[in-house]
N, CA, C and O atoms as a CHARMM CRD file, in Angstrom:
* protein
*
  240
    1    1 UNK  N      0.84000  -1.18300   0.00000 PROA 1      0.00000
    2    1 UNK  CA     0.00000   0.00000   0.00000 PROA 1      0.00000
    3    1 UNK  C      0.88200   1.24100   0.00000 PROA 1      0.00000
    4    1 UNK  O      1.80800   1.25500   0.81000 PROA 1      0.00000
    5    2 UNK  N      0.71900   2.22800  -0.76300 PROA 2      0.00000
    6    2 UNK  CA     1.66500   3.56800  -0.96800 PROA 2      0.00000
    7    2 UNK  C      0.79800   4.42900   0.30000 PROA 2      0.00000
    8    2 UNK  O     -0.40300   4.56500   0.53400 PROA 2      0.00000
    9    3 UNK  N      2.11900   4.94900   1.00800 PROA 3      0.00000
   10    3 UNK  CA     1.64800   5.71900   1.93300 PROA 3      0.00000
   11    3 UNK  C      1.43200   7.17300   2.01500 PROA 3      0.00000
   12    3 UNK  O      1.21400   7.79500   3.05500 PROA 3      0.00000
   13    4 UNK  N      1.53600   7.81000   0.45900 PROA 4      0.00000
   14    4 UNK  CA     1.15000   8.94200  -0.02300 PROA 4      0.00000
   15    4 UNK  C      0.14300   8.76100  -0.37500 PROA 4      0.00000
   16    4 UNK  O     -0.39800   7.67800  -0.60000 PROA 4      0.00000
   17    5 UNK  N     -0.64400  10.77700  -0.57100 PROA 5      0.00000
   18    5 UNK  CA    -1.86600  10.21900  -0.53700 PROA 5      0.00000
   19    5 UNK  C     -2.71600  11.53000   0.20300 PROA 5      0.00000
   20    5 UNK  O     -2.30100  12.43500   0.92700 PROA 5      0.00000
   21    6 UNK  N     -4.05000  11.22400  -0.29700 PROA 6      0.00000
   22    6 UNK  CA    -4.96800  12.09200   1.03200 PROA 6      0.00000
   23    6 UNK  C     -5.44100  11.05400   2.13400 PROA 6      0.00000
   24    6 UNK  O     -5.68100   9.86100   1.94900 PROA 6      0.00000
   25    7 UNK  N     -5.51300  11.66700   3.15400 PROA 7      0.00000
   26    7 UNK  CA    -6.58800  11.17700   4.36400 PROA 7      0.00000
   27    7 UNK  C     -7.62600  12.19400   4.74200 PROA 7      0.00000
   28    7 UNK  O     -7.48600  13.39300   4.98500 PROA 7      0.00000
   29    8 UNK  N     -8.78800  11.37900   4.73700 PROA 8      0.00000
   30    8 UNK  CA    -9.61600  12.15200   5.21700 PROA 8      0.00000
   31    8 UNK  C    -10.17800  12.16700   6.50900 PROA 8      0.00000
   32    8 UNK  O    -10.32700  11.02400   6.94200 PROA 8      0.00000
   33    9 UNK  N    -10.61000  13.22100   7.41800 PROA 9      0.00000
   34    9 UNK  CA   -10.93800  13.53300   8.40200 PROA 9      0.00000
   35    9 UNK  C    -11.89100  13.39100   8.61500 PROA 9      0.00000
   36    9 UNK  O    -12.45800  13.98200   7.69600 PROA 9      0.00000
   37   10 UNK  N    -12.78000  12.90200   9.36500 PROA 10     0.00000
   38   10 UNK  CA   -14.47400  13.37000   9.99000 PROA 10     0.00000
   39   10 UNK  C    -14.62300  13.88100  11.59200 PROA 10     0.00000
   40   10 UNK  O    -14.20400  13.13000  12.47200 PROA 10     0.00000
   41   11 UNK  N    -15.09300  14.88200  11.86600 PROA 11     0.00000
   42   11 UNK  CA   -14.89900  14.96100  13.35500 PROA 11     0.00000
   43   11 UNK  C    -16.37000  15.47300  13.64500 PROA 11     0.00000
   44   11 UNK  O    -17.03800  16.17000  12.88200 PROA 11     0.00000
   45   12 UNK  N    -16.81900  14.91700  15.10100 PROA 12     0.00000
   46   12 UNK  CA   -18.31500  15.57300  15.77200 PROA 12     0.00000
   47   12 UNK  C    -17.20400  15.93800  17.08800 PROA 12     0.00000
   48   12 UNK  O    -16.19500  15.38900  17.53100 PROA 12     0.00000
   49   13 UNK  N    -18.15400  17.43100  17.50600 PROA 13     0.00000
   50   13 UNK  CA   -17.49500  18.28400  18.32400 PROA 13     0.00000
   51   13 UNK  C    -18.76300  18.48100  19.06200 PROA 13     0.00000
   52   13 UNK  O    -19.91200  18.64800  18.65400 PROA 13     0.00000
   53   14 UNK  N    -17.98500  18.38700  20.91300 PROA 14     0.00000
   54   14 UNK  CA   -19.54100  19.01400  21.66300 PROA 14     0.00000
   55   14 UNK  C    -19.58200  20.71200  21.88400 PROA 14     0.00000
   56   14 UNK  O    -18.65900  21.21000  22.52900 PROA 14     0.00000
   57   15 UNK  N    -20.36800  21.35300  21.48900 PROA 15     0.00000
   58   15 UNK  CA   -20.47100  22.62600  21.10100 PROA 15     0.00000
   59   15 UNK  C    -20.25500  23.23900  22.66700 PROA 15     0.00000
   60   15 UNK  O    -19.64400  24.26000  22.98400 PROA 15     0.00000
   61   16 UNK  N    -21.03200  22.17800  23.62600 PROA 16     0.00000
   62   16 UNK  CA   -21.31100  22.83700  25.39000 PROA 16     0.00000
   63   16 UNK  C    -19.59900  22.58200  25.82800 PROA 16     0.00000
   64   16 UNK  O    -18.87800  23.57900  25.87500 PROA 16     0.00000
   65   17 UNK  N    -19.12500  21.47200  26.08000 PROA 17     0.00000
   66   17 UNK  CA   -17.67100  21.10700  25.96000 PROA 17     0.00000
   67   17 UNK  C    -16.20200  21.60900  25.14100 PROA 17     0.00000
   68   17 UNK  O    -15.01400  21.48700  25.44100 PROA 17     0.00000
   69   18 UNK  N    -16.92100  22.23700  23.95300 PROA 18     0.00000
   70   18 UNK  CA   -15.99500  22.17200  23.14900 PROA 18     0.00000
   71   18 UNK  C    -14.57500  20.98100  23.14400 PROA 18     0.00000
   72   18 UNK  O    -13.43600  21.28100  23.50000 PROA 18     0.00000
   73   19 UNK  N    -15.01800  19.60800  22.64800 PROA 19     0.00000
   74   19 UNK  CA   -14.53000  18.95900  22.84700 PROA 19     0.00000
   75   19 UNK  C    -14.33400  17.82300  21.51600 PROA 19     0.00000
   76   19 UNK  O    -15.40400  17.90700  20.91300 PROA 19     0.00000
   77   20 UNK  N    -13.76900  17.17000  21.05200 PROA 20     0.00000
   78   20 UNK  CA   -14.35200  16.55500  20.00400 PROA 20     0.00000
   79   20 UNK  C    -14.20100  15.04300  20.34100 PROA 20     0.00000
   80   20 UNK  O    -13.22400  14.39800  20.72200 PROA 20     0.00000
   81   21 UNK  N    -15.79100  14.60400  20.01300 PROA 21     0.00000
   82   21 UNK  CA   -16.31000  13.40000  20.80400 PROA 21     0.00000
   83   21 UNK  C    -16.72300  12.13800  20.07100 PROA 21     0.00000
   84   21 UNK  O    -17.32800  11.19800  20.58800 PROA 21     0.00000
   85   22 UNK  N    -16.40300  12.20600  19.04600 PROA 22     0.00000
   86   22 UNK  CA   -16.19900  11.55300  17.58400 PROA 22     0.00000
   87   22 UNK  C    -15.53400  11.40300  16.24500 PROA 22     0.00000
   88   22 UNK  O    -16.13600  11.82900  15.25900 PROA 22     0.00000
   89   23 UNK  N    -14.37700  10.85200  16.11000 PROA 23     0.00000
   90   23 UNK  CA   -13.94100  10.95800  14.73500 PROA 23     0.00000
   91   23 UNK  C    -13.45500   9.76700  13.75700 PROA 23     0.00000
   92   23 UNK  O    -13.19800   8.58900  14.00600 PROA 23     0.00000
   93   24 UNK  N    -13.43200  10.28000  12.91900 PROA 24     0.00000
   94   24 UNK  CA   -12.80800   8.54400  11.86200 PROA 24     0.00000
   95   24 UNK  C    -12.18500   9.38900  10.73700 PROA 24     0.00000
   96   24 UNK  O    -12.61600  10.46700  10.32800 PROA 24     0.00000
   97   25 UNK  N    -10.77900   8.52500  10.17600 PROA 25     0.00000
   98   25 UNK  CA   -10.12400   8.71100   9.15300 PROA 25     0.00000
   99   25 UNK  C     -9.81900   7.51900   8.11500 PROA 25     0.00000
  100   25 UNK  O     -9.37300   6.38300   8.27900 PROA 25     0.00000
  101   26 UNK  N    -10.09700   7.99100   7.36700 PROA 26     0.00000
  102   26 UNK  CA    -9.86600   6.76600   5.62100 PROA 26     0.00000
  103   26 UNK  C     -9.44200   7.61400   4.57300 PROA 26     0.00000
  104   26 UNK  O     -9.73300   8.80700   4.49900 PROA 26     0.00000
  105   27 UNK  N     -8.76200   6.99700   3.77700 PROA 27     0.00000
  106   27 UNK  CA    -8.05600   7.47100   2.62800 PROA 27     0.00000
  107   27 UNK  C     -9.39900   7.65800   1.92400 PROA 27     0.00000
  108   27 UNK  O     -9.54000   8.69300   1.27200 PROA 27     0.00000
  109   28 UNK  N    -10.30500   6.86300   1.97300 PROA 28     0.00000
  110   28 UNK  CA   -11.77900   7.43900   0.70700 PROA 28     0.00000
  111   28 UNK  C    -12.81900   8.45100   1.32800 PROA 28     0.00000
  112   28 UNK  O    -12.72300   8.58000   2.54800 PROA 28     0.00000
  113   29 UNK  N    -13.40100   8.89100   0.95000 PROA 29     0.00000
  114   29 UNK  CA   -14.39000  10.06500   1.18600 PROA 29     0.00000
  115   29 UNK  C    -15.53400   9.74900   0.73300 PROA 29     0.00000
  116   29 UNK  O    -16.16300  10.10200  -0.26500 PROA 29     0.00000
  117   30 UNK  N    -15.82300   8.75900   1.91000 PROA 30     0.00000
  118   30 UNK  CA   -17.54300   8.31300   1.60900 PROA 30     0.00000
  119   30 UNK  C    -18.50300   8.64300   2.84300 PROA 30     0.00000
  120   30 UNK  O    -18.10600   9.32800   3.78600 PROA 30     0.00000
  121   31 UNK  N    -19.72400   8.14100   2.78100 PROA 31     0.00000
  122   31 UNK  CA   -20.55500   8.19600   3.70600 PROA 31     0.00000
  123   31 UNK  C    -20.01500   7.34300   4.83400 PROA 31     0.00000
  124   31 UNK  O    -19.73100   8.20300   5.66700 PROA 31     0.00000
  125   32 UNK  N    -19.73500   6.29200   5.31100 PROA 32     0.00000
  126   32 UNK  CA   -18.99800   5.64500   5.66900 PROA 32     0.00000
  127   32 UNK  C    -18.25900   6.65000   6.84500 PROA 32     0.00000
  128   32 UNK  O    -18.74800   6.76500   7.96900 PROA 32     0.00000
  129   33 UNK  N    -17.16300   7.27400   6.47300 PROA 33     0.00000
  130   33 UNK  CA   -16.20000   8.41100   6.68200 PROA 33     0.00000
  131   33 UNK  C    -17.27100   8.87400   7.79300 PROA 33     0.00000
  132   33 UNK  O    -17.09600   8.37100   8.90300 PROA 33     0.00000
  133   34 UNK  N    -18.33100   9.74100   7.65400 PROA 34     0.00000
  134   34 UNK  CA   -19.14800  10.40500   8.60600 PROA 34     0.00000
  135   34 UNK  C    -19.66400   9.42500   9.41700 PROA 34     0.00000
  136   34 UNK  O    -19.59000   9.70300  10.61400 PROA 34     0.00000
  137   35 UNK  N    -20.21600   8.25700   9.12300 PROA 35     0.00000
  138   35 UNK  CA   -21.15000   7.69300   9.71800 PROA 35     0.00000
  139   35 UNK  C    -20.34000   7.05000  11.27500 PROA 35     0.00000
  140   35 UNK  O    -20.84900   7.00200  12.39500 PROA 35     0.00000
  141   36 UNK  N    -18.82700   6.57600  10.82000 PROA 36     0.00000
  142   36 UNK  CA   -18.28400   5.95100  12.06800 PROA 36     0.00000
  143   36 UNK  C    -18.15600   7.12200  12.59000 PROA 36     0.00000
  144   36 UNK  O    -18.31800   6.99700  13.80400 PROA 36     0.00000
  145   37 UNK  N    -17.91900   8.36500  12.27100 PROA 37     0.00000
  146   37 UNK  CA   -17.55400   9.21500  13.43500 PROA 37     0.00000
  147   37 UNK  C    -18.73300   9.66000  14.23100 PROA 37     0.00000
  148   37 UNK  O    -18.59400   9.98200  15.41100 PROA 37     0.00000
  149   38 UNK  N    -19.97200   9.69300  13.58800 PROA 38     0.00000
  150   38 UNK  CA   -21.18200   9.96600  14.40900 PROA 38     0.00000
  151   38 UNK  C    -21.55800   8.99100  15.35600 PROA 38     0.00000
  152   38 UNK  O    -22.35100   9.26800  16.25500 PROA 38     0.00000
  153   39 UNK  N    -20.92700   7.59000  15.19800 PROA 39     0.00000
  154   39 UNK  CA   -21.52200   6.14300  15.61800 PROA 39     0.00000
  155   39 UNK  C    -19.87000   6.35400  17.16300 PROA 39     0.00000
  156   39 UNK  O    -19.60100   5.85100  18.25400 PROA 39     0.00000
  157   40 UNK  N    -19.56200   6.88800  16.67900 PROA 40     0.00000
  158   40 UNK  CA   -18.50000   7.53300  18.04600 PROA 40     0.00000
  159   40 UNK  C    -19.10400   8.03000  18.92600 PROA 40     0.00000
  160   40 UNK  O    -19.43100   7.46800  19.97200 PROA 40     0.00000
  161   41 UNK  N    -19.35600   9.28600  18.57400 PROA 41     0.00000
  162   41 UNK  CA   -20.05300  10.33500  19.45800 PROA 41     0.00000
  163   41 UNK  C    -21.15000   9.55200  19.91800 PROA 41     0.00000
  164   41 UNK  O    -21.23900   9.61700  21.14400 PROA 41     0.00000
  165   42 UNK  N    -21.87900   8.95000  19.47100 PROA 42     0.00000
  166   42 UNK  CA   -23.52500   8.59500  20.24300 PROA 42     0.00000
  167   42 UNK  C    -22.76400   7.62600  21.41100 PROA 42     0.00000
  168   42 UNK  O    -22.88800   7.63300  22.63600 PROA 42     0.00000
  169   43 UNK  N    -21.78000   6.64700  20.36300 PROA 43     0.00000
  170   43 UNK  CA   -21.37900   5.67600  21.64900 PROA 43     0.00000
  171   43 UNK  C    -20.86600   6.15300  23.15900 PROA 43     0.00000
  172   43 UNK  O    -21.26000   5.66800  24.21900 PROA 43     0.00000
  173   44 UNK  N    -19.97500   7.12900  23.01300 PROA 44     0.00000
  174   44 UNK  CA   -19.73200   8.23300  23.58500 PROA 44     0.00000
  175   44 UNK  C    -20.30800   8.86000  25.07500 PROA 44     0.00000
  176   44 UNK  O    -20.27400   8.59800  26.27700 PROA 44     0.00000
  177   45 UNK  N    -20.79100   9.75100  24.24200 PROA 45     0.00000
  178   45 UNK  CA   -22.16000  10.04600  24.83900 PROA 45     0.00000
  179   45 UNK  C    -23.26700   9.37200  25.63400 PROA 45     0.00000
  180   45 UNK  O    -23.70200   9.59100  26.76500 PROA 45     0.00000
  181   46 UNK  N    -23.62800   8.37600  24.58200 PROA 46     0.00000
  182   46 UNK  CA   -24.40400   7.39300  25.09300 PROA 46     0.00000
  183   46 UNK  C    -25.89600   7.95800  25.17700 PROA 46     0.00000
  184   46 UNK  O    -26.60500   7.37400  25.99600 PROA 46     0.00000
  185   47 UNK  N    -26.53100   9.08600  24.40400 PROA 47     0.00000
  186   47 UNK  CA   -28.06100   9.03500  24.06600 PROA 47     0.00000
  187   47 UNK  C    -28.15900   9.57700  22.77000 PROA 47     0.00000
  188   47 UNK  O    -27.79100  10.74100  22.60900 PROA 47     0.00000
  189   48 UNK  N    -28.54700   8.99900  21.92500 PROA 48     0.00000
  190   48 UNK  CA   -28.40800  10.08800  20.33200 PROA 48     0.00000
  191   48 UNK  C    -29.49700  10.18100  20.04600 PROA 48     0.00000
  192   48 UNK  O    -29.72500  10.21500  18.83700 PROA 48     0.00000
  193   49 UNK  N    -30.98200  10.28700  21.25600 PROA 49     0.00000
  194   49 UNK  CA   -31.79700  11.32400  21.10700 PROA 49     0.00000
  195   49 UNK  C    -31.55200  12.64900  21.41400 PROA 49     0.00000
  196   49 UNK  O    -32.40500  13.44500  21.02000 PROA 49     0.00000
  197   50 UNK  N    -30.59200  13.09000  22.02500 PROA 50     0.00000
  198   50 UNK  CA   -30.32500  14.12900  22.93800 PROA 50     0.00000
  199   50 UNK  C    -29.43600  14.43200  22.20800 PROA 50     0.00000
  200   50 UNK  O    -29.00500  15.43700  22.77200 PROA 50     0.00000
  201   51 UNK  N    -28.66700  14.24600  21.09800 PROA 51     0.00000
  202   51 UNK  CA   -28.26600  15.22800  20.06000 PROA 51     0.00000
  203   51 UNK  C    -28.66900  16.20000  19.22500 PROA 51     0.00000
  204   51 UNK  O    -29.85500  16.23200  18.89500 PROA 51     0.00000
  205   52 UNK  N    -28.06400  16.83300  18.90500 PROA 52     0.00000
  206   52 UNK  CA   -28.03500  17.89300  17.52100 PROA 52     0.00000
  207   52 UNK  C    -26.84700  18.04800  16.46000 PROA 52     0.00000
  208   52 UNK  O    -25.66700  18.35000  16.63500 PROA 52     0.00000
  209   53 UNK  N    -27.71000  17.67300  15.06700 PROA 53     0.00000
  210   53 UNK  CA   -26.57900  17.63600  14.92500 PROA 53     0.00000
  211   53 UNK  C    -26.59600  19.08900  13.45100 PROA 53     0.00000
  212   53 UNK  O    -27.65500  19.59900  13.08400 PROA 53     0.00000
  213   54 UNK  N    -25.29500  19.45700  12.88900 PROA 54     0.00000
  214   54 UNK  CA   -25.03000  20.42700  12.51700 PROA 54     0.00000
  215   54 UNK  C    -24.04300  20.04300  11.33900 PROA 54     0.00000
  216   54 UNK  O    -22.96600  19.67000  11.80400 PROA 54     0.00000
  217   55 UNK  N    -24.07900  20.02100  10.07700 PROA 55     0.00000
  218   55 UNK  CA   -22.87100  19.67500   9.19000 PROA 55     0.00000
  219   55 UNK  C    -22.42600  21.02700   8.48700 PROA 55     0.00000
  220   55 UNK  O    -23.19000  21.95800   8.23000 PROA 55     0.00000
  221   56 UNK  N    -21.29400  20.99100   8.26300 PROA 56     0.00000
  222   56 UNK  CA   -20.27700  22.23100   7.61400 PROA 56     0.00000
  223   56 UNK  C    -20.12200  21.54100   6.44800 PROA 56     0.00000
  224   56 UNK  O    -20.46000  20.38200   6.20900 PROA 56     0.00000
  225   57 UNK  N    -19.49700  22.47000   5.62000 PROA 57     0.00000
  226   57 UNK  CA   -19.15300  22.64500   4.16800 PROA 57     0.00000
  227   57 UNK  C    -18.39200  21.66100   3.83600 PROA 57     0.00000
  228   57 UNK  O    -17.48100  21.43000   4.63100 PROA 57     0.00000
  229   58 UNK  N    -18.49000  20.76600   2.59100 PROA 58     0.00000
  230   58 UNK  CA   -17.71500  19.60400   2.61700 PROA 58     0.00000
  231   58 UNK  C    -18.02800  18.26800   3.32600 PROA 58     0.00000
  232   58 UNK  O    -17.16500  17.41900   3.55100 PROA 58     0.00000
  233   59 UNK  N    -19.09400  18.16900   3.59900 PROA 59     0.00000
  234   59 UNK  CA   -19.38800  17.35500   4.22900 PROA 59     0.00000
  235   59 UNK  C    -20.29400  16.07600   3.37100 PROA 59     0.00000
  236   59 UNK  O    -19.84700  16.14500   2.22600 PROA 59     0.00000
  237   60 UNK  N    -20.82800  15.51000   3.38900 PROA 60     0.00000
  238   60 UNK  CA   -20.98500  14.14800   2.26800 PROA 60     0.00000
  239   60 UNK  C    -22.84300  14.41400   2.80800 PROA 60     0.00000
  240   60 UNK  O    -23.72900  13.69200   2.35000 PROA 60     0.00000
């Protein structure tokens, strides 16, 4: 595997904390990419009724 390259980032941040409470990185830029990092944060956390959530620019 060539270790050049992009990686991509996903991060969930607690807005009250300012803290970041979810993330995942992969060389591809799929849905995937977001979904483990949200499946972080809830685990996390531990209620993902009691979220909100908010996506920025670039986001899938």
């Amino acid at each position: 595997m060539d270790s050049r390259g992009w990686l991509y980032v996903a991060a969930v941040l607690d807005l009250f904390s300012h803290r970041v409470v979810g993330w995942s990185m992969k060389a591809e830029r799929d849905a995937s990419l977001v979904m483990d990092a949200l499946r972080m944060a809830v685990w996390r956390r531990g209620r993902a009724d009691a979220l909100m959530r908010h996506a920025d620019q670039g986001s899938l």
